[in-house]
C-alpha positions in Angstrom: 101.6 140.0 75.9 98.7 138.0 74.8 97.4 135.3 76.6 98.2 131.7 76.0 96.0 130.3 77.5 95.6 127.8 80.6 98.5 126.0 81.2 98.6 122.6 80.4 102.1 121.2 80.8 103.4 118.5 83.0 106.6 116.9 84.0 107.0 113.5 83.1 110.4 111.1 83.3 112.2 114.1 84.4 110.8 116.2 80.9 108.4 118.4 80.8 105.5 117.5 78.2 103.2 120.4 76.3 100.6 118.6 77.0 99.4 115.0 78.5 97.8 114.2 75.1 99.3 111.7 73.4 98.9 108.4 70.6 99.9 104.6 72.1 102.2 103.5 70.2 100.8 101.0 67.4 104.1 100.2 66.2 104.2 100.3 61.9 101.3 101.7 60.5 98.9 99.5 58.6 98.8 99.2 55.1 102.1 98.9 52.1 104.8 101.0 51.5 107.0 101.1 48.1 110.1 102.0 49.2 111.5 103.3 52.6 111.2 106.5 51.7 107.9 106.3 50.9 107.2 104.3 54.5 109.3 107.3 55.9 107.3 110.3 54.1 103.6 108.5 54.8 104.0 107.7 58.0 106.1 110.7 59.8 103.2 112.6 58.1 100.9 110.5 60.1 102.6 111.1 63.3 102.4 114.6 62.4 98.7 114.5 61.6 98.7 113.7 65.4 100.9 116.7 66.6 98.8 119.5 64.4 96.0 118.2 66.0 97.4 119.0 69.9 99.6 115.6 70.8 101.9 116.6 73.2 104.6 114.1 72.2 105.0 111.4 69.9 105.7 108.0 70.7 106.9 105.4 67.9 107.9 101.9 68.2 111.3 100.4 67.0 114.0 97.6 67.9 117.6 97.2 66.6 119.8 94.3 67.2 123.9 94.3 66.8 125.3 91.1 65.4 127.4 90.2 68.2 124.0 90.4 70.6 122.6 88.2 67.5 124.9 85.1 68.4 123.9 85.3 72.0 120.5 85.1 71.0 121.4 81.9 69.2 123.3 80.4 72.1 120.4 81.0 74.3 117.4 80.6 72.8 115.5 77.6 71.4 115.7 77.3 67.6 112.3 76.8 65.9 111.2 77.4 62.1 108.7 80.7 62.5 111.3 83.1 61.8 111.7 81.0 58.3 108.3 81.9 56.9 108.9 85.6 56.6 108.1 85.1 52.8 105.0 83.0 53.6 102.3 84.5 51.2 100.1 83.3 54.3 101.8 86.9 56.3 99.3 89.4 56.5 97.3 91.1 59.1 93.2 91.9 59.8 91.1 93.4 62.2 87.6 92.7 63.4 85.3 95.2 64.9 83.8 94.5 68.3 80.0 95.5 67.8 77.9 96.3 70.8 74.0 96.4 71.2 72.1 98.8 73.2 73.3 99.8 76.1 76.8 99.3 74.9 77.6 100.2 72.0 81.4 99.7 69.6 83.4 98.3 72.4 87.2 98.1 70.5 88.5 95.5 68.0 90.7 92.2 67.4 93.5 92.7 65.7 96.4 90.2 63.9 99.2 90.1 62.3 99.9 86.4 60.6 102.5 85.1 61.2 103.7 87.3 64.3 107.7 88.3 63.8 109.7 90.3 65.5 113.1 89.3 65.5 116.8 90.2 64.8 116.2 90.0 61.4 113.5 92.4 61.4 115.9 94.4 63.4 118.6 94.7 61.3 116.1 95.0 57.9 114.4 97.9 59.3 118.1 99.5 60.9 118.0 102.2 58.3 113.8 102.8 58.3 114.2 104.1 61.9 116.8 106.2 61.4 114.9 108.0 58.5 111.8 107.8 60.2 114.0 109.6 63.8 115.5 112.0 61.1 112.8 113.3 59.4 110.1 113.6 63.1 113.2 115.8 64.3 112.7 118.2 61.3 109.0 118.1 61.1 108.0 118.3 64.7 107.9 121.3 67.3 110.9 121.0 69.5 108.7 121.2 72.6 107.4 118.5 71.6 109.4 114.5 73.0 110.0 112.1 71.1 109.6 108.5 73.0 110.8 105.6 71.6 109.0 102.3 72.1 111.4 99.6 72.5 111.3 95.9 71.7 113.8 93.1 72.2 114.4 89.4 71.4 112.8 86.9 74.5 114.4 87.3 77.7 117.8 88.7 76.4 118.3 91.8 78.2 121.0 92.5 75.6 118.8 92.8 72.6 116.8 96.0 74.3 120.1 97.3 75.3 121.1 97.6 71.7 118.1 99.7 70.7 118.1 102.2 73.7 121.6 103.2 72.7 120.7 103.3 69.3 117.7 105.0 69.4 119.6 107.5 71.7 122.4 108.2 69.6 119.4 109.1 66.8 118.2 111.8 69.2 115.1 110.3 70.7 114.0 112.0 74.5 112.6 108.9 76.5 112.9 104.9 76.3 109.7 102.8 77.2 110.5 99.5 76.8 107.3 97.2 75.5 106.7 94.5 78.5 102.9 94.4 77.5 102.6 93.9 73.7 99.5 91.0 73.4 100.8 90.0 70.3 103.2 87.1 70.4 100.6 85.2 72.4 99.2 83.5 69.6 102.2 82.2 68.1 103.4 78.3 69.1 105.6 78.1 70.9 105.3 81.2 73.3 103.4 80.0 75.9 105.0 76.9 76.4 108.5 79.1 76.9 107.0 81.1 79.3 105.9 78.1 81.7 109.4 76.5 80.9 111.4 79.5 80.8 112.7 78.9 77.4 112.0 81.5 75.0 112.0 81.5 71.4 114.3 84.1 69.6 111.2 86.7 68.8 110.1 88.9 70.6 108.4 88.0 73.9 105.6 91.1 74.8 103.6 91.1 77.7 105.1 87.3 78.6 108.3 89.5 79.6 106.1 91.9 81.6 104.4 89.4 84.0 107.7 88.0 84.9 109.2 90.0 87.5 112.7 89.4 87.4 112.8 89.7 83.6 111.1 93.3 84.3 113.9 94.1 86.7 116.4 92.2 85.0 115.8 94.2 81.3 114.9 97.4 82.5 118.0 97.6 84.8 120.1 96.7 82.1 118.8 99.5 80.0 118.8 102.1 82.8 122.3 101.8 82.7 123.0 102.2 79.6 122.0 105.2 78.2 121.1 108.8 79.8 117.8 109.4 78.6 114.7 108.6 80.7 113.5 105.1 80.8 110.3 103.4 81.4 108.2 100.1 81.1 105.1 99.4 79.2 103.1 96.7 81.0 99.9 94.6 80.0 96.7 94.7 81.1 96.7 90.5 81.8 99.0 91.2 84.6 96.4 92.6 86.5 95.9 93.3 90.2 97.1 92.8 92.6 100.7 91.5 90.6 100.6 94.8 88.9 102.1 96.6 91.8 105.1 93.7 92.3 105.7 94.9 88.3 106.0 98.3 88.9 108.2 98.3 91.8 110.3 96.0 90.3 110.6 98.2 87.2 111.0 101.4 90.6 114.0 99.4 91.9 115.8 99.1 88.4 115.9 103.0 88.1 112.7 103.0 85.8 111.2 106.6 85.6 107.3 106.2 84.8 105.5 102.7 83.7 102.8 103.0 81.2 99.5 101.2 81.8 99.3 99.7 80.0 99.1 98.0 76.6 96.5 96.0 74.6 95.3 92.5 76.0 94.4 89.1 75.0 91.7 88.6 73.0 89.5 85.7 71.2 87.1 86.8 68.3 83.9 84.7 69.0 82.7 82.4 66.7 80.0 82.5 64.5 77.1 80.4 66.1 74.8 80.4 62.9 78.0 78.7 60.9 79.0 75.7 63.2 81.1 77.7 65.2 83.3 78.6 62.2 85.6 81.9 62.9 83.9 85.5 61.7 87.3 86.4 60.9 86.4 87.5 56.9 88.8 85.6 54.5 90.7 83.8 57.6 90.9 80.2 58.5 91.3 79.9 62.0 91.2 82.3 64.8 93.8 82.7 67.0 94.5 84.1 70.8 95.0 87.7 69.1 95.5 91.1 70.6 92.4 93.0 71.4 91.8 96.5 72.4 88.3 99.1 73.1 86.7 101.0 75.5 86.5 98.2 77.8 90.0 98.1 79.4 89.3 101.6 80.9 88.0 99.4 84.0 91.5 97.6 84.7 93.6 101.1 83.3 91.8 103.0 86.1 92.6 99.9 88.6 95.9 99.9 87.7 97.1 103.2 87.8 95.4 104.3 91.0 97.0 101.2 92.5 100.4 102.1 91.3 100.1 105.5 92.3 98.7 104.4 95.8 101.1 101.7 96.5 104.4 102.7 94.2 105.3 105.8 94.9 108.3 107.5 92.9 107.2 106.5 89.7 105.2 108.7 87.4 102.4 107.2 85.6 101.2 106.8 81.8 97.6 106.1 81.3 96.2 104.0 78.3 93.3 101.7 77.5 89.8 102.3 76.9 90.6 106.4 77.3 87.9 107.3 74.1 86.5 110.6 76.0 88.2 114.1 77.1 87.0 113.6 80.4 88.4 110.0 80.1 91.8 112.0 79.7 91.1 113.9 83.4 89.9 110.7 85.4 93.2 109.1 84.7 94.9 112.2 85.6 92.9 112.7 88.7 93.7 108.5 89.8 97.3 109.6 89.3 98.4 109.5 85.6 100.6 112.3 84.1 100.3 111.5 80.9 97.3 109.7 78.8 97.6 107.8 75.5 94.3 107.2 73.6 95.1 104.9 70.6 91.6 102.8 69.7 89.8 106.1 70.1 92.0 107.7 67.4 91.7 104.3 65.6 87.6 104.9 66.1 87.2 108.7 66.2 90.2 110.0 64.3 92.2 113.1 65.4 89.1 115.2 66.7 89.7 112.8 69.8 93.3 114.8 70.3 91.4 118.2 69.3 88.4 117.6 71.7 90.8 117.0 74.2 92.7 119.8 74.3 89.6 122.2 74.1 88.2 120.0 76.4 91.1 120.2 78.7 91.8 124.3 78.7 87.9 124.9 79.5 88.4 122.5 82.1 91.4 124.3 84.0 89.9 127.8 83.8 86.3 126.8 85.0 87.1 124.5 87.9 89.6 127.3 89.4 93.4 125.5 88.8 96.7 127.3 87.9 97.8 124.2 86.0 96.5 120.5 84.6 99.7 119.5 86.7 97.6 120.0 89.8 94.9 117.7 89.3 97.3 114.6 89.1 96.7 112.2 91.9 94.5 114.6 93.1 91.5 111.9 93.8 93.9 109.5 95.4 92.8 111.2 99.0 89.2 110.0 98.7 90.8 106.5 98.2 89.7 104.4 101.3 89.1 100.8 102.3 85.6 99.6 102.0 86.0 99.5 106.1 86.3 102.9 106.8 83.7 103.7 104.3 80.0 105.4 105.4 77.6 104.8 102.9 74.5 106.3 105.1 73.3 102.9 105.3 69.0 103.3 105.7 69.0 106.7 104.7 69.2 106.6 101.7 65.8 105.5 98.9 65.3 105.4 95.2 63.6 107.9 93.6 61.7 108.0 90.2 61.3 111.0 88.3 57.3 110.6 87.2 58.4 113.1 83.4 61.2 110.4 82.2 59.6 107.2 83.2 58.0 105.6 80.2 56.6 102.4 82.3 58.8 99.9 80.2 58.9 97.5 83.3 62.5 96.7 83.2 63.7 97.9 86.5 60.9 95.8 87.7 61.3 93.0 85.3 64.7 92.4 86.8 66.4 91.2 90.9 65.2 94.6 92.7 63.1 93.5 95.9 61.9 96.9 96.4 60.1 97.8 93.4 56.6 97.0 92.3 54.3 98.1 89.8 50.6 99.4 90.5 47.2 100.2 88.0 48.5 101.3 85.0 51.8 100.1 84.8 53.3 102.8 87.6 56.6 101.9 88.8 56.6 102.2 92.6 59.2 101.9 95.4 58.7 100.0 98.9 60.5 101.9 101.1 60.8 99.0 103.8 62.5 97.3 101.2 65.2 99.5 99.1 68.2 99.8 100.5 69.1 102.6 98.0 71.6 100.8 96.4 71.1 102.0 92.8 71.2 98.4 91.7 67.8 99.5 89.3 69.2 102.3 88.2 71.3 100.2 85.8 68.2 98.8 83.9 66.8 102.3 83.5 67.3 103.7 79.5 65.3 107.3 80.4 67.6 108.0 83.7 64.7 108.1 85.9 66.0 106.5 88.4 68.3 108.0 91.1 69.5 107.5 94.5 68.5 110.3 96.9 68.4 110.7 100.8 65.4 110.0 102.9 63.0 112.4 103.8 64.6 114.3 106.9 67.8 113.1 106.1 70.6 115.9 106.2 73.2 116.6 103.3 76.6 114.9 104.2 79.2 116.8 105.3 82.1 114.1 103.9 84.7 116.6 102.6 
């Protein structure tokens, strides 16, 4: 039999996954399409792109509305003109690159989409899309390989998300993960004054659903029980902790399988200072609260998923936001994530990111000695501890600078350290009455020649 390699499957929502790789879901792809077929051949094909490359599932986004759900939507919800300027000329969409300087390099992008409309007409317009776009992913794709269907639904009508997860199932997809995090709607009037007054305009509502716990509860509960397939909740990054846990365990208590963390966040493009403050946005006239999205939000992805693991247990985990590495894709896991979903890194780095990942991934299993990747999740919430119970060897530990890779540029000592000095001929030197060993300098160091080491006749730890 010949070998196939490490194993990297895992169970996720009660399926079992090929592998954790897969894209967030970006909902239509960018650009025109003449005809639904055409939007149907180009972009299966791009999903596919994904899959040849190693994606482990494919997720797609998608809402569907029935007409009877339609008039309770118009019962309940405040009336306003947005959804009339469909057929504005103004409707378009942009994205701005988020450049970074030394140390920091591309950090994401802005993105938006003008005007913002999701509602039941786009529902109902696009009924026939989906089912062409489900149709033709079931032919292409390996049959190993799930299908998850992002959901989206009109304002706080549970009703409206109910309609798409039993149509989406009846079309054959695996899993449901209803979008509670989407930034987008954010900059439309009219949004933010429905959430404060709990009156909600009939589009869809995002992330202003998924920092509401009741409506969490309330639409994935309704959802949950009404198809079979495995359901889940997308949440937003502007939740944040510690409300992030109340989210999850309300989605726990409404029979929710997995929450993914999370989705894009808020964002506003900064102005240009050498024009009067005018908006860099090219060939726009105003800048709105937008979505944004870069290697940033690993920080509050990382937060937020070993929190959930730690304090929610029951629920398996999907990891997105600022994943643009391989071993981005293995700290999540470790933190507790089953599943990761890069989507700016594919936006910046193409389909090598799913590649690298995957090669990255099986050298990673057989070198560090485990049977499975399935192993490795949650596998660092042990070392998990409150600062309290932390020893940090305080006094026996000193900074230490590596003579080869200093280059004397004086910004360690340019800087708040207490405990460095420099000496003839611009030597860098450490007081050893005064460094805690913190590694504070070692963040002003370009040439890593800075590092944190014991004190002399200070034994190795034996922590673990």
């Amino acid at each position: 039999m010949p070998d196939k390699g490490p194993d990297l499957s895992v169970k996720f929502g009660g399926l079992t996954f090929p592998n954790p790789i897969g894209v967030g879901a970006i909902g239509e792809h960018w650009g025109h399409s003449n005809s639904t077929q055409e939007y149907v051949d180009i972009n299966s094909d791009i999903f596919m792109k994904h899959v040849k490359a190693g994606a482990g599932y494919i997720i797609m986004a998608g809402t569907y509305v029935t007409p009877e759900t339609e008039r309770l939507i118009q019962e309940r919800c405040q009336t306003i003109e947005v959804p009339f300027r469909r057929k504005s000329k103004k409707v378009g969409h942009r994205m701005l690159k988020i450049p970074g300087k030394d140390p920091y390099g591309t950090e994401g992008f802005y993105f938006v989409p003008s005007p913002f409309l999701l509602d039941a007409g786009f529902g109902k317009f696009n009924k026939d899309r989906f089912a062409f776009m489900i149709e033709a992913l079931q032919k292409k794709k390996p049959k190993e390989v799930p299908l998850v269907l992002n959901l989206g639904g009109i304002a706080n009508i549970a009703e409206t998300w109910v309609d798409g997860a039993k149509r989406f199932e009846e079309l054959g997809v695996d899993m449901i993960e209803i979008n509670l995090g989407c930034p987008l709607p954010s900059g439309l009037d009219g949004t933010l004054q429905g959430y404060f007054q709990d009156k909600y305009t009939p589009l869809y509502q995002g992330l202003l659903m998924g920092d509401n716990e009741k409506y969490v509860y309330e639409i994935t509960k309704a959802v949950v029980d009404a198809v079979k397939i495995p359901v889940g909740v997308k949440l937003t990054p502007e939740t944040g902790y510690p409300r992030i846990i109340t989210m999850a365990q309300a989605a726990r208590s409404a029979g929710a399988k997995f929450v993914q963390m999370f989705n894009a966040a808020v964002g506003m493009a900064p102005p240009d200072i050498y024009n009067g403050g005018k908006p860099q946005w090219p060939y726009m006239d105003g800048s709105p609260f937008c979505m944004v999205s870069g290697s940033f939000l690993r920080v509050p992805c990382y937060k937020d998923v070993a929190a959930v693991k730690r304090y929610v247990p029951g629920l398996d985990i999907a990891a997105a936001g600022g994943l643009v590495e391989p071993e981005h894709f293995i700290e999540a896991m470790m933190l507790g994530a089953s599943l990761v979903q890069p989507c700016t890194g594919i936006i910046e780095q193409g389909n090598g990111l799913i590649r690298r990942g995957i090669s990255f991934m099986k050298k990673f299993v057989k070198e560090q000695g485990y049977n499975s990747l399935q192993e490795i999740v949650g596998i660092s919430q042990q070392y998990i501890k409150y600062n309290q119970d932390l020893d940090m060897m305080a006094g026996k530990t000193i900074i230490n600078i590596d003579r080869e890779k200093c280059i004397r540029c004086q910004r360690c000592v340019d800087n708040v350290c207490q405990a460095l000095y420099t000496v003839e001929g611009g030597h860098i030197e450490v007081d050893p009455h005064r460094c805690v060993g913190c590694g504070g300098c070692t963040l002003a160091c370009r040439n890593d020649a800075l590092k944190v080491v014991l004190r002399e006749g200070v034994s190795e730890p034996n922590f673990f």
